[in-house]
C-alpha positions in Angstrom: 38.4 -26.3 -58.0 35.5 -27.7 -59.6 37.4 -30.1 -61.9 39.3 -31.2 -59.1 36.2 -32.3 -56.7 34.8 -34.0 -59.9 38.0 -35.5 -60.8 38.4 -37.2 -57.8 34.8 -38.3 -57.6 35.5 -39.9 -60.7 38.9 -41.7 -60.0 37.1 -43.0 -56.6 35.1 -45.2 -58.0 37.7 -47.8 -59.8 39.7 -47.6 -56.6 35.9 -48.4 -54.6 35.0 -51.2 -57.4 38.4 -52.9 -56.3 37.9 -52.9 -53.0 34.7 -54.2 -53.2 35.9 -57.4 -55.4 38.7 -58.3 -52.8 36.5 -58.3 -50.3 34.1 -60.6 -51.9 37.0 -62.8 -53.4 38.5 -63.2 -50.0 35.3 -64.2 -48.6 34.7 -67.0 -51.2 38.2 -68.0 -51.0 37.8 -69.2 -47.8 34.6 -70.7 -48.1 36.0 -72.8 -50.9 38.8 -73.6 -48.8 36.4 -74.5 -45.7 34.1 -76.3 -47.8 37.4 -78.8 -49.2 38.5 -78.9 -45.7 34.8 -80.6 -44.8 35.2 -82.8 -47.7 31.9 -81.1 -49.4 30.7 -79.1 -52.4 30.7 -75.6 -52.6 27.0 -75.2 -54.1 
């Protein structure tokens, strides 16, 4: 039982990690695609 807790403790994180960068690629996605809508520069 204990190999299983600590198995999946370890195979959450990748699955966390991924989530994580689609969230924060979504977000500057759109803000690259709002900022070429405005006609301005990202930075």
């Amino acid at each position: 039982m204990n190999d299983l807790i600590l198995g999946a403790y370890i195979l959450i994180w990748p699955a966390l990690t991924l989530w994580i960068l689609v969230v924060i690629c979504k977000a500057v996605l759109k803000d690259v695609r709002e900022a070429k809508k405005e006609n301005r520069e990202l930075v």
